[in-house]
Backbone as XML, in Angstrom:
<?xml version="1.0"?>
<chain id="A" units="angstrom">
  <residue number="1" name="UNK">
    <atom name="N" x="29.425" y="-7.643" z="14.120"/>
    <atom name="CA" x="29.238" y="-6.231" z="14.333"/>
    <atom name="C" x="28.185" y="-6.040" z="15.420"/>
  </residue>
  <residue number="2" name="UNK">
    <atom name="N" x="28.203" y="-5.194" z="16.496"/>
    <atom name="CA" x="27.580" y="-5.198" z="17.560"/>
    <atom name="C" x="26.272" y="-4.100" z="17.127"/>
  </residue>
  <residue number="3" name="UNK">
    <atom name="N" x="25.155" y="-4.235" z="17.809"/>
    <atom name="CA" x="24.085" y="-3.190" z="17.652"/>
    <atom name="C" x="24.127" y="-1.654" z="17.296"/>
  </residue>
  <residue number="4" name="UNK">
    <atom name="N" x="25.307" y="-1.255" z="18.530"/>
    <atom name="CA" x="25.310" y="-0.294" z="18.715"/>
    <atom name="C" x="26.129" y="0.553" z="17.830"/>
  </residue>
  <residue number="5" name="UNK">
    <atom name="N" x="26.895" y="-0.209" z="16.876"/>
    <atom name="CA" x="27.709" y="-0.095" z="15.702"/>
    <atom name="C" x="26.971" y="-0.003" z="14.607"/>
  </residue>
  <residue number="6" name="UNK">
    <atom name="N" x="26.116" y="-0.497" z="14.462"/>
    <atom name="CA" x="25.252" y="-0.622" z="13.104"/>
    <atom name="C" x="24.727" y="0.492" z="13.718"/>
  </residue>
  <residue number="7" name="UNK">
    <atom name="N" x="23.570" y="1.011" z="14.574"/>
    <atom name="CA" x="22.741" y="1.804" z="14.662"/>
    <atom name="C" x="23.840" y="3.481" z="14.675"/>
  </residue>
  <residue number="8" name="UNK">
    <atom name="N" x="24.904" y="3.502" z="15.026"/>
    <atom name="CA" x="25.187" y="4.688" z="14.707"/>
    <atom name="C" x="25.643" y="4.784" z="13.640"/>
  </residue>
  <residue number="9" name="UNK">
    <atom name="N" x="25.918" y="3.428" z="12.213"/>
    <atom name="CA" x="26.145" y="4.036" z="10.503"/>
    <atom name="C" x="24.776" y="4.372" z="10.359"/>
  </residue>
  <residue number="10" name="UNK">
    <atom name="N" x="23.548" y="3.429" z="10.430"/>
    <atom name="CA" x="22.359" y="4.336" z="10.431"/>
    <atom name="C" x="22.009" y="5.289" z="10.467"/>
  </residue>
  <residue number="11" name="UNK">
    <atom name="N" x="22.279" y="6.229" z="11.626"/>
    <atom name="CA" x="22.338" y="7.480" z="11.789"/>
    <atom name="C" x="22.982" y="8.163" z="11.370"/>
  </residue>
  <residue number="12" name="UNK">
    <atom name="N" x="24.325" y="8.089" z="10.618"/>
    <atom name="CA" x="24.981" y="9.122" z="9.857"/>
    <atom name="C" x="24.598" y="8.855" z="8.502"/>
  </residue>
  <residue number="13" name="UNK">
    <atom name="N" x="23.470" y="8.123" z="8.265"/>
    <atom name="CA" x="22.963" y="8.190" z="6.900"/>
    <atom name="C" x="23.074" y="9.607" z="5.829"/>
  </residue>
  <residue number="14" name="UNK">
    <atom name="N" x="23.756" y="9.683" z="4.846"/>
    <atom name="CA" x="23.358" y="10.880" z="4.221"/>
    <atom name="C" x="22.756" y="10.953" z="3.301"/>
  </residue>
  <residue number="15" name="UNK">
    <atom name="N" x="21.567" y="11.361" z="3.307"/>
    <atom name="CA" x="21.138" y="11.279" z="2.123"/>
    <atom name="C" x="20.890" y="11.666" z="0.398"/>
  </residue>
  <residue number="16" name="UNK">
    <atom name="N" x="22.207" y="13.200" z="0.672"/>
    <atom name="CA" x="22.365" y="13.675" z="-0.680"/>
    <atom name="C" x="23.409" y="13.042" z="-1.241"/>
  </residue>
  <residue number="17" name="UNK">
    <atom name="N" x="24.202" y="11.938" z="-0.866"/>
    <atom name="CA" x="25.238" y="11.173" z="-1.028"/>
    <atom name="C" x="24.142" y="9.786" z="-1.797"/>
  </residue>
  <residue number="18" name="UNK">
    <atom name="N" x="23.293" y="9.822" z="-1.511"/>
    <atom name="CA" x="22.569" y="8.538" z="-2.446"/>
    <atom name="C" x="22.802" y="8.675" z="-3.489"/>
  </residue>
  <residue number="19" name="UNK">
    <atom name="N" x="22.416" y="7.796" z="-4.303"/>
    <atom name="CA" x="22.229" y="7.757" z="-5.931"/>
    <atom name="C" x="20.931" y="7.903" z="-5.898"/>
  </residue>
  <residue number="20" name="UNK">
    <atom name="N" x="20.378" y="9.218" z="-6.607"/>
    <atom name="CA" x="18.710" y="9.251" z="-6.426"/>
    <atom name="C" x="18.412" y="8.650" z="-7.847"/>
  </residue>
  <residue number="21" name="UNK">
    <atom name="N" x="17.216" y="8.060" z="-7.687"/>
    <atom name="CA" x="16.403" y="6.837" z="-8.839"/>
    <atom name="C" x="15.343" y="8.017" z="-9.076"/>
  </residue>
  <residue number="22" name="UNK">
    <atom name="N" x="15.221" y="7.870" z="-10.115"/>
    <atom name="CA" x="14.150" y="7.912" z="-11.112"/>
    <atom name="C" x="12.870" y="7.478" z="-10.685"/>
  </residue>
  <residue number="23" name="UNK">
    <atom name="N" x="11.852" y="8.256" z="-10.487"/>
    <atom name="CA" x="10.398" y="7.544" z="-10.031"/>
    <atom name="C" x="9.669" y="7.203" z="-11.172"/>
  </residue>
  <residue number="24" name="UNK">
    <atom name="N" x="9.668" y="5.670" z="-10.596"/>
    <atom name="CA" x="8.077" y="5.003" z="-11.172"/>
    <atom name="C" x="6.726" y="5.463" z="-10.797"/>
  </residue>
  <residue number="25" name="UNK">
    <atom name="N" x="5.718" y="5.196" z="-12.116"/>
    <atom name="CA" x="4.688" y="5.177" z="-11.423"/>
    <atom name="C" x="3.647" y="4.035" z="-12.237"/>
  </residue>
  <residue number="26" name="UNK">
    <atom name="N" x="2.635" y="3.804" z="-11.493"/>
    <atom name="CA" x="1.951" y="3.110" z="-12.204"/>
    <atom name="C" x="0.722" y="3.772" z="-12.905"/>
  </residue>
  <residue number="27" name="UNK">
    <atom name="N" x="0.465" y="3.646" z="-14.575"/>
    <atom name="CA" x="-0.291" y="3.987" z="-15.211"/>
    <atom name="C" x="-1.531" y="3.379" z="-15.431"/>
  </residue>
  <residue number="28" name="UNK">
    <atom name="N" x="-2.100" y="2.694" z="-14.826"/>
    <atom name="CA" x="-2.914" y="1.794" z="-14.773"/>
    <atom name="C" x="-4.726" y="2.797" z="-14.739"/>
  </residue>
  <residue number="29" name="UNK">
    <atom name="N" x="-4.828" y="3.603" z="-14.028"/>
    <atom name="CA" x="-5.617" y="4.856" z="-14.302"/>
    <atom name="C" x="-5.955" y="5.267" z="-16.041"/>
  </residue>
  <residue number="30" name="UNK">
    <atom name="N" x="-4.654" y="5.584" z="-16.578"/>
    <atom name="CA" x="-4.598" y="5.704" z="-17.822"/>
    <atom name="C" x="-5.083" y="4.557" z="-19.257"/>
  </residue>
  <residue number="31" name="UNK">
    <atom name="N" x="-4.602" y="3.707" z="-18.523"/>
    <atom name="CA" x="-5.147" y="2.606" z="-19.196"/>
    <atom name="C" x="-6.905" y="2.082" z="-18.831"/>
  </residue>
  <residue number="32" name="UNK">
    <atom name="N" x="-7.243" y="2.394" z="-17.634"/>
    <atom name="CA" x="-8.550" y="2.286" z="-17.231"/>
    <atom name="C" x="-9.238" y="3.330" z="-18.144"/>
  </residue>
  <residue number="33" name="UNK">
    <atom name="N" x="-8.987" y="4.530" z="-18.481"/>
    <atom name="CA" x="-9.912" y="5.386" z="-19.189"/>
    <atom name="C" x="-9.669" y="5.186" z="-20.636"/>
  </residue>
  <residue number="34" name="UNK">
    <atom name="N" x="-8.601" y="4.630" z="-21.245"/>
    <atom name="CA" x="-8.193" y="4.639" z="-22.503"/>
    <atom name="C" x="-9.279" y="3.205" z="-22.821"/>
  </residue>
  <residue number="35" name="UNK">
    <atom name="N" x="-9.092" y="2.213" z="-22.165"/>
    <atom name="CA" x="-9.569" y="0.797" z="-22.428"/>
    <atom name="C" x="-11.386" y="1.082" z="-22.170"/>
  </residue>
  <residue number="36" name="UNK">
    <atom name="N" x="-11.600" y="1.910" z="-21.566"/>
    <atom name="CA" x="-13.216" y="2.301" z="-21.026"/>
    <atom name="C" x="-13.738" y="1.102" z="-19.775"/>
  </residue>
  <residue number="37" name="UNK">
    <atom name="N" x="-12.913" y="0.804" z="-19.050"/>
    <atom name="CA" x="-13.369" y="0.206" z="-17.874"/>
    <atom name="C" x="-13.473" y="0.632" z="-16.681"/>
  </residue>
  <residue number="38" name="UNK">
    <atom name="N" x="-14.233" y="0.544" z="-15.978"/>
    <atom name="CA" x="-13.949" y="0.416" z="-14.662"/>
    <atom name="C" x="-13.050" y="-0.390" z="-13.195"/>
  </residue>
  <residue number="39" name="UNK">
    <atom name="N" x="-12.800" y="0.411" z="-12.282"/>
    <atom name="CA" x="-12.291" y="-0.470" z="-11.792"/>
    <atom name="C" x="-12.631" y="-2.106" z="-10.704"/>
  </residue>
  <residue number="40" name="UNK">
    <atom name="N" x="-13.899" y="-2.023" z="-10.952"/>
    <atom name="CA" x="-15.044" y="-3.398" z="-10.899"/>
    <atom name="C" x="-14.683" y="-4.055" z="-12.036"/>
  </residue>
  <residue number="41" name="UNK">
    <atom name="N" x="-14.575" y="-3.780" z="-13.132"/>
    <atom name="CA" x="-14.623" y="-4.801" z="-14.206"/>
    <atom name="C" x="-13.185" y="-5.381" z="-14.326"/>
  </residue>
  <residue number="42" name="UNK">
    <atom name="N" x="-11.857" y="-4.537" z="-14.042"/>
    <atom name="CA" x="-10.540" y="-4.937" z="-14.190"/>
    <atom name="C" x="-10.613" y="-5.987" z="-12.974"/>
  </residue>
  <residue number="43" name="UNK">
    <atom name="N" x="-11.275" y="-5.504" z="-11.368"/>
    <atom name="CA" x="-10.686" y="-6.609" z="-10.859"/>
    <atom name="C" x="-11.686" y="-8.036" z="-11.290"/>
  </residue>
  <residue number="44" name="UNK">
    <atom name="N" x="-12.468" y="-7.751" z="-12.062"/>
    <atom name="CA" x="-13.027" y="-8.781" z="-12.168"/>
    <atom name="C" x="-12.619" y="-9.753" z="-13.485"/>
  </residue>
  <residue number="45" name="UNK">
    <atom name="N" x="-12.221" y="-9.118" z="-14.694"/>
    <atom name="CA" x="-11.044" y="-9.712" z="-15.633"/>
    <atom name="C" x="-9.725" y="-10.147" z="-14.562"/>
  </residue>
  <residue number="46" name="UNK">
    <atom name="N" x="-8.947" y="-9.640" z="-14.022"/>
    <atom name="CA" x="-7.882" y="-9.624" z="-13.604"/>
    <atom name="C" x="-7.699" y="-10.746" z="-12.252"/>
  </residue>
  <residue number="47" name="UNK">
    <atom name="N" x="-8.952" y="-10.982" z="-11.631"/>
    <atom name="CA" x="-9.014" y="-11.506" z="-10.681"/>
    <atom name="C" x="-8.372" y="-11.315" z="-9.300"/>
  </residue>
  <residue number="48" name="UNK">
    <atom name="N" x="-8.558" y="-10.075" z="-9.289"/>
    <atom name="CA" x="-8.100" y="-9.319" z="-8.332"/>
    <atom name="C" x="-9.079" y="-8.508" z="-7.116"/>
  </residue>
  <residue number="49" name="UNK">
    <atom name="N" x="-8.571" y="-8.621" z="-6.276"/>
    <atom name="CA" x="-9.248" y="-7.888" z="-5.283"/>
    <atom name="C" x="-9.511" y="-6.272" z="-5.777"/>
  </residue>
  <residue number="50" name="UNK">
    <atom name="N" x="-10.601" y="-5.155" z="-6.118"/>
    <atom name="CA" x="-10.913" y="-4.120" z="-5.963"/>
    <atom name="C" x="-10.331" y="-3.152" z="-5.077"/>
  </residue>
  <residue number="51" name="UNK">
    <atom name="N" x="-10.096" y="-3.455" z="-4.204"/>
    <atom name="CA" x="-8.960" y="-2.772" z="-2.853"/>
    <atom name="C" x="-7.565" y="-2.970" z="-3.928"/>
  </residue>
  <residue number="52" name="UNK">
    <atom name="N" x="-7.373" y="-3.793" z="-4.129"/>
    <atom name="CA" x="-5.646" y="-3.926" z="-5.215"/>
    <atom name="C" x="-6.023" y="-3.235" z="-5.970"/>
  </residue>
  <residue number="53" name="UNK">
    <atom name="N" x="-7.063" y="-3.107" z="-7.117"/>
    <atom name="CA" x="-6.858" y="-2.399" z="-8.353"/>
    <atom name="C" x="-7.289" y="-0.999" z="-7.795"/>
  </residue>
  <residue number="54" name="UNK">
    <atom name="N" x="-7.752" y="-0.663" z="-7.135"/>
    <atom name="CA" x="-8.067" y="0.822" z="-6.369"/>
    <atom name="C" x="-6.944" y="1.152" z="-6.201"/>
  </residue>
  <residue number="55" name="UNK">
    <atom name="N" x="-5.956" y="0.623" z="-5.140"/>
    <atom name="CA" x="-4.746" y="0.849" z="-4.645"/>
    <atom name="C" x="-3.908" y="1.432" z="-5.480"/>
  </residue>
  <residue number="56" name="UNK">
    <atom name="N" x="-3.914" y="0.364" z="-6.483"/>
    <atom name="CA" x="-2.697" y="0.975" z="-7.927"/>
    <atom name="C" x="-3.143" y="1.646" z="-8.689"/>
  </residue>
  <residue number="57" name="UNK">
    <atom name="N" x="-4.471" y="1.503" z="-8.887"/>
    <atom name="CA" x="-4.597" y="2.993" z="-10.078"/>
    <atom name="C" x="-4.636" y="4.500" z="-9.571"/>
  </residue>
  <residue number="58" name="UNK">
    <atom name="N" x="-4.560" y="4.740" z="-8.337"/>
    <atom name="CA" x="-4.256" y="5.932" z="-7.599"/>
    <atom name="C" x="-2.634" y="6.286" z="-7.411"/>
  </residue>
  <residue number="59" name="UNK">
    <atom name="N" x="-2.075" y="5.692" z="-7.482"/>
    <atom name="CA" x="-1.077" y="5.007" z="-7.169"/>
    <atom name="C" x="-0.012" y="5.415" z="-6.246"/>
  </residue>
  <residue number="60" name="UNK">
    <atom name="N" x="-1.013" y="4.295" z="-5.254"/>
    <atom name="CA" x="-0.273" y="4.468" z="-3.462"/>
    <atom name="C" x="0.045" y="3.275" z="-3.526"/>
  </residue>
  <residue number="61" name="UNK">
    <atom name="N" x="0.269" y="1.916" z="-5.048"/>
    <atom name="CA" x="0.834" y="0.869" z="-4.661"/>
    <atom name="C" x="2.634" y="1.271" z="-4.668"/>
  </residue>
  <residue number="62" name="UNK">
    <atom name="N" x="2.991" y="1.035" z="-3.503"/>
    <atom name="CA" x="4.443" y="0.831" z="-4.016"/>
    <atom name="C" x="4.727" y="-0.768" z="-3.936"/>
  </residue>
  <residue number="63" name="UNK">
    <atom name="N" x="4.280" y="-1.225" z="-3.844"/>
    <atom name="CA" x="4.762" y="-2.666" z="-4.024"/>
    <atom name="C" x="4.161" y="-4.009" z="-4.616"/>
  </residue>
  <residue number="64" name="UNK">
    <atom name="N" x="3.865" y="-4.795" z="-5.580"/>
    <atom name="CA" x="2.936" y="-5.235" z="-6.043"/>
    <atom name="C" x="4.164" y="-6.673" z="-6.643"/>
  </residue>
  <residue number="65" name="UNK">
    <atom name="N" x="2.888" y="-8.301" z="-6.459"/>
    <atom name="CA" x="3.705" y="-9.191" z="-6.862"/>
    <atom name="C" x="3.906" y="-9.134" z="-8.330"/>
  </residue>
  <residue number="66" name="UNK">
    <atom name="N" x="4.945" y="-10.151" z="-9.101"/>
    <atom name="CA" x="4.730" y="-9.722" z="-10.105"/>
    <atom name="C" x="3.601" y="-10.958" z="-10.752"/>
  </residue>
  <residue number="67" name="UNK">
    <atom name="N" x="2.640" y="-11.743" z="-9.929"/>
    <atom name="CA" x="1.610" y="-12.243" z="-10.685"/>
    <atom name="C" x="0.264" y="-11.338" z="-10.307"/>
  </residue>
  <residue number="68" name="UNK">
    <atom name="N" x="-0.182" y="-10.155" z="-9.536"/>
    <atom name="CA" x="-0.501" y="-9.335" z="-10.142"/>
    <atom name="C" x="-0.318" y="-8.255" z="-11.181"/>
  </residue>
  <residue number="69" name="UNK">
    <atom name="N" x="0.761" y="-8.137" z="-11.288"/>
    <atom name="CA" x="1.847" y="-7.431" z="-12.501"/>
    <atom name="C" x="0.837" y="-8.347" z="-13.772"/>
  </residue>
  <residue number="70" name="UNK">
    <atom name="N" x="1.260" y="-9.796" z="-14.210"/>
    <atom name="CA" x="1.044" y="-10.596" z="-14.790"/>
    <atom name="C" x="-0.797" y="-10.092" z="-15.407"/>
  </residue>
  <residue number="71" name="UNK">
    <atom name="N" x="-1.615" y="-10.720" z="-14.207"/>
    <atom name="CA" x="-2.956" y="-10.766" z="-14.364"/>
    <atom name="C" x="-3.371" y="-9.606" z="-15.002"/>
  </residue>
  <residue number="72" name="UNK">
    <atom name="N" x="-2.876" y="-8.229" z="-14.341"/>
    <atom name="CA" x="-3.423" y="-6.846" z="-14.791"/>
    <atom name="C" x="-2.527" y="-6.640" z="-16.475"/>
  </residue>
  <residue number="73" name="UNK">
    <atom name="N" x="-1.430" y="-7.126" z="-16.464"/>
    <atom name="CA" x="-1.436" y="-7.033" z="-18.301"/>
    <atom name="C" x="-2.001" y="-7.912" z="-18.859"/>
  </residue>
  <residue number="74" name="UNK">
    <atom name="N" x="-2.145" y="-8.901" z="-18.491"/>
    <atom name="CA" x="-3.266" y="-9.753" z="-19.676"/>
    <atom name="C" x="-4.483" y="-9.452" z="-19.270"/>
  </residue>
  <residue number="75" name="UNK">
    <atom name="N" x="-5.600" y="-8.928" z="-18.440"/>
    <atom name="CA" x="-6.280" y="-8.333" z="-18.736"/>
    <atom name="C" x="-6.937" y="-6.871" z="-19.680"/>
  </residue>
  <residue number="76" name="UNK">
    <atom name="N" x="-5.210" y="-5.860" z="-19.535"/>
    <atom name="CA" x="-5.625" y="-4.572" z="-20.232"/>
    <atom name="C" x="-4.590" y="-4.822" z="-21.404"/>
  </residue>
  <residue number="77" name="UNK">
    <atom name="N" x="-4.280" y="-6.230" z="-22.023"/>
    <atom name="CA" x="-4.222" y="-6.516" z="-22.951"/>
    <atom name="C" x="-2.070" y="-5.143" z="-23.437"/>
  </residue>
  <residue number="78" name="UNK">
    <atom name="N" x="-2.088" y="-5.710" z="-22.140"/>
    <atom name="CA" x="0.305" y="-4.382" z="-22.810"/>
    <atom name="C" x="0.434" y="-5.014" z="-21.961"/>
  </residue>
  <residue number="79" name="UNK">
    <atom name="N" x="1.842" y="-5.029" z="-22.307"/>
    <atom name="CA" x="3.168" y="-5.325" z="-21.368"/>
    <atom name="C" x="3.388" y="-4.519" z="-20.322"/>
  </residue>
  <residue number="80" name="UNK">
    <atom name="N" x="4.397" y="-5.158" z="-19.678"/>
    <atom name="CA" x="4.451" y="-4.668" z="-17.644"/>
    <atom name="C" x="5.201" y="-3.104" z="-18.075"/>
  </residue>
  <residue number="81" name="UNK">
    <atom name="N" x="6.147" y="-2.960" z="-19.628"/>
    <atom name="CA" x="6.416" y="-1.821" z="-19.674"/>
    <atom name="C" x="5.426" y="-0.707" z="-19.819"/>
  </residue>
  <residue number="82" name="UNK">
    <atom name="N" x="4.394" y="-0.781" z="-20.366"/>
    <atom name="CA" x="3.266" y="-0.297" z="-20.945"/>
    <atom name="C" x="2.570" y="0.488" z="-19.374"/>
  </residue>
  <residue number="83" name="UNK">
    <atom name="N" x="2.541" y="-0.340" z="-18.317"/>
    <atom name="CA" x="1.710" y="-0.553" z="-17.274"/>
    <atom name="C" x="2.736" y="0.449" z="-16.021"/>
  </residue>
  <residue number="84" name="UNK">
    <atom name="N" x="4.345" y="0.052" z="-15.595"/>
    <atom name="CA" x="4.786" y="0.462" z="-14.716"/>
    <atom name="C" x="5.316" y="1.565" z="-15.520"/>
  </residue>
  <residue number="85" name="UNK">
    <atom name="N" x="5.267" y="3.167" z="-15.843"/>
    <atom name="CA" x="5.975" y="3.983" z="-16.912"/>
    <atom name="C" x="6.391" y="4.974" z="-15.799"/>
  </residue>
  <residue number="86" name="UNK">
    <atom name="N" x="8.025" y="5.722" z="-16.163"/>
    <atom name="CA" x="8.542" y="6.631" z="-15.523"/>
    <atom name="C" x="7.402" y="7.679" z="-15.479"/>
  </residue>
  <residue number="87" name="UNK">
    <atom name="N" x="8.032" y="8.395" z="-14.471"/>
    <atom name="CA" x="7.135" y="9.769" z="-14.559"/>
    <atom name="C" x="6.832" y="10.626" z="-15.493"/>
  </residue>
  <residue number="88" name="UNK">
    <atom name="N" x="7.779" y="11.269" z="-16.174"/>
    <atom name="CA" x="7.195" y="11.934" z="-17.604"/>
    <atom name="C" x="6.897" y="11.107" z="-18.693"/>
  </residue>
  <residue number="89" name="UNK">
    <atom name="N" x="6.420" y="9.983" z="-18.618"/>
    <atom name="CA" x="6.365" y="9.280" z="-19.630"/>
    <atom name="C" x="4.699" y="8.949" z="-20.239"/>
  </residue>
  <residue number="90" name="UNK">
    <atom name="N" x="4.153" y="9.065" z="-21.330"/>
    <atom name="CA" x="2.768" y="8.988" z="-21.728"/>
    <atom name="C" x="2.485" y="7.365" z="-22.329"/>
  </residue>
  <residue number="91" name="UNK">
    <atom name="N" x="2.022" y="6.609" z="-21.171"/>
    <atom name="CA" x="2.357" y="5.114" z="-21.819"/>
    <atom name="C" x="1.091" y="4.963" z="-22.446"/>
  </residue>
  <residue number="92" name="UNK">
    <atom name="N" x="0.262" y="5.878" z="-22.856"/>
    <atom name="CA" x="-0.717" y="5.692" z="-24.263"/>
    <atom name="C" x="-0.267" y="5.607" z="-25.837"/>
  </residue>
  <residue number="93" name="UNK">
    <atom name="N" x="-0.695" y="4.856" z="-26.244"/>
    <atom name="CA" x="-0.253" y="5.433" z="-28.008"/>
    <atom name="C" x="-0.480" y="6.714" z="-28.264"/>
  </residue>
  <residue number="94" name="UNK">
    <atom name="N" x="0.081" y="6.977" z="-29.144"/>
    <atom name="CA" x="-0.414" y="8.228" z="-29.976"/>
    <atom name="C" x="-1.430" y="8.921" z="-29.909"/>
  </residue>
  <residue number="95" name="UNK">
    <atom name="N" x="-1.869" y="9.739" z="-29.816"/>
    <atom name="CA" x="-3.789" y="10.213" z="-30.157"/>
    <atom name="C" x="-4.256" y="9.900" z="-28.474"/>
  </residue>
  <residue number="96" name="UNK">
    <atom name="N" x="-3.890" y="8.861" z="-28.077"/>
    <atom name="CA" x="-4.860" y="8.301" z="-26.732"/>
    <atom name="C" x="-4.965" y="8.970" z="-25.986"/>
  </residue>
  <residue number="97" name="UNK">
    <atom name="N" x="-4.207" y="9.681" z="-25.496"/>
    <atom name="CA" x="-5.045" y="10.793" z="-24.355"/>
    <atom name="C" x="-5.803" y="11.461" z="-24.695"/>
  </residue>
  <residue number="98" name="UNK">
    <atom name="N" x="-6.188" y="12.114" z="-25.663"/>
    <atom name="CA" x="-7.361" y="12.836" z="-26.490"/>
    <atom name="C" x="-8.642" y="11.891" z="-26.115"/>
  </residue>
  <residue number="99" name="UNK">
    <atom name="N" x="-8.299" y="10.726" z="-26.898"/>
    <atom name="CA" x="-9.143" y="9.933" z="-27.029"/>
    <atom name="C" x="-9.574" y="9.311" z="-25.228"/>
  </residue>
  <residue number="100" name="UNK">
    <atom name="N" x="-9.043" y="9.052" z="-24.897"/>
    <atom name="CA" x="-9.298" y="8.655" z="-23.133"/>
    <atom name="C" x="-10.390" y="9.684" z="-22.502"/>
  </residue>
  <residue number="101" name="UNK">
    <atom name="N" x="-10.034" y="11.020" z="-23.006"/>
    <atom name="CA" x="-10.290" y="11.902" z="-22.479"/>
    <atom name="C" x="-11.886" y="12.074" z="-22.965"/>
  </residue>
  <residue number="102" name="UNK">
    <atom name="N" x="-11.992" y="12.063" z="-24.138"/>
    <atom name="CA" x="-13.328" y="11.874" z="-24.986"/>
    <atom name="C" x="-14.325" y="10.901" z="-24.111"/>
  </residue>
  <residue number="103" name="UNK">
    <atom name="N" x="-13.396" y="9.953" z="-24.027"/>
    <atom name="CA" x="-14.403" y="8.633" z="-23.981"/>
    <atom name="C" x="-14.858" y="8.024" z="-22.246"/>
  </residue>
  <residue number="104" name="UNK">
    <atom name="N" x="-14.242" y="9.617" z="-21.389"/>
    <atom name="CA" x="-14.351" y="9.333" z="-20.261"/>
    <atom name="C" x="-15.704" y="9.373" z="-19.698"/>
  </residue>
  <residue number="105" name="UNK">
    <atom name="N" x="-16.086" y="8.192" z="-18.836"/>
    <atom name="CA" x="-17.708" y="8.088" z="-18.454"/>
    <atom name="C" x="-17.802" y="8.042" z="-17.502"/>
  </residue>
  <residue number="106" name="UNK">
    <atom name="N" x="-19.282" y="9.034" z="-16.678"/>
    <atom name="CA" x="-19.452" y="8.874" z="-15.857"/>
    <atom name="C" x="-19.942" y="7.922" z="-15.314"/>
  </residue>
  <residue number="107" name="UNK">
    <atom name="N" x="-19.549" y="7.369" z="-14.106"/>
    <atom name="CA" x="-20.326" y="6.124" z="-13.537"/>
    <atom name="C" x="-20.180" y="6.018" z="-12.400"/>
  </residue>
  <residue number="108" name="UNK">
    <atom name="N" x="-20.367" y="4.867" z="-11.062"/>
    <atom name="CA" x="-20.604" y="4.708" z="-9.821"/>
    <atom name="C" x="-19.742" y="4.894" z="-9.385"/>
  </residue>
  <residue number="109" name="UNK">
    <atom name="N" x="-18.241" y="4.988" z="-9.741"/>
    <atom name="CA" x="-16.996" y="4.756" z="-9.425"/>
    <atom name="C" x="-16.637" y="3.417" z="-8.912"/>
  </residue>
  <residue number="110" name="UNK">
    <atom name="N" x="-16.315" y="3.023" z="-7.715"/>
    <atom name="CA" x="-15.632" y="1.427" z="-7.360"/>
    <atom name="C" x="-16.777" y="0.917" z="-6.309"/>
  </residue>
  <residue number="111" name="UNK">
    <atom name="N" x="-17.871" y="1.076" z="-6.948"/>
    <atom name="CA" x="-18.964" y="0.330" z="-6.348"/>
    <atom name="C" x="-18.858" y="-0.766" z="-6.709"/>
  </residue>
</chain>
């Protein structure tokens, strides 16, 4: 198939013809206030760079390996379902957002 063939299906891309997906997001924020950590202390359980755990708990990661996947659930102690949750979805137990919310502290932020 020549260049100039591919680049004009490109261009007739449509995009209400997609199959639109369901957005992920990462809850990892949620779990930072529920667990009472900071994000200094996760990358430092997790062994992760601070720029990574910053990245995703805001969550402007769209892309992440899955042995950071790995490290950040065995540090905040759930599964990758627990951690990557659809959008309307409350991946706290029961009660926990109350409780997150209670137990939220002020501190240096990602000093």
């Amino acid at each position: 198939m020549s260049s100039a063939r591919r680049r004009t299906r490109l261009r007739h891309f449509d995009p209400d013809r997609a199959v639109p997906s369901e957005p992920l997001r990462w809850a990892l924020a949620d779990w930072l206030l529920y667990r009472r950590l900071s994000g200094r202390e996760l990358a430092r359980r997790a062994g992760l760079s601070r720029s990574t755990v910053h990245r995703l708990a805001r969550g402007r990661g769209e892309r992440a390996d899955l042995r950071t996947l790995a490290r950040l659930c065995r540090a905040l102690a759930v599964s990758p379902g627990e951690l990557v949750v659809w959008e309307g979805d409350d991946p706290l137990p029961a009660g926990g957002r109350g409780r997150a919310r209670q137990l939220a502290f002020r501190g240096r932020g990602w000093r």
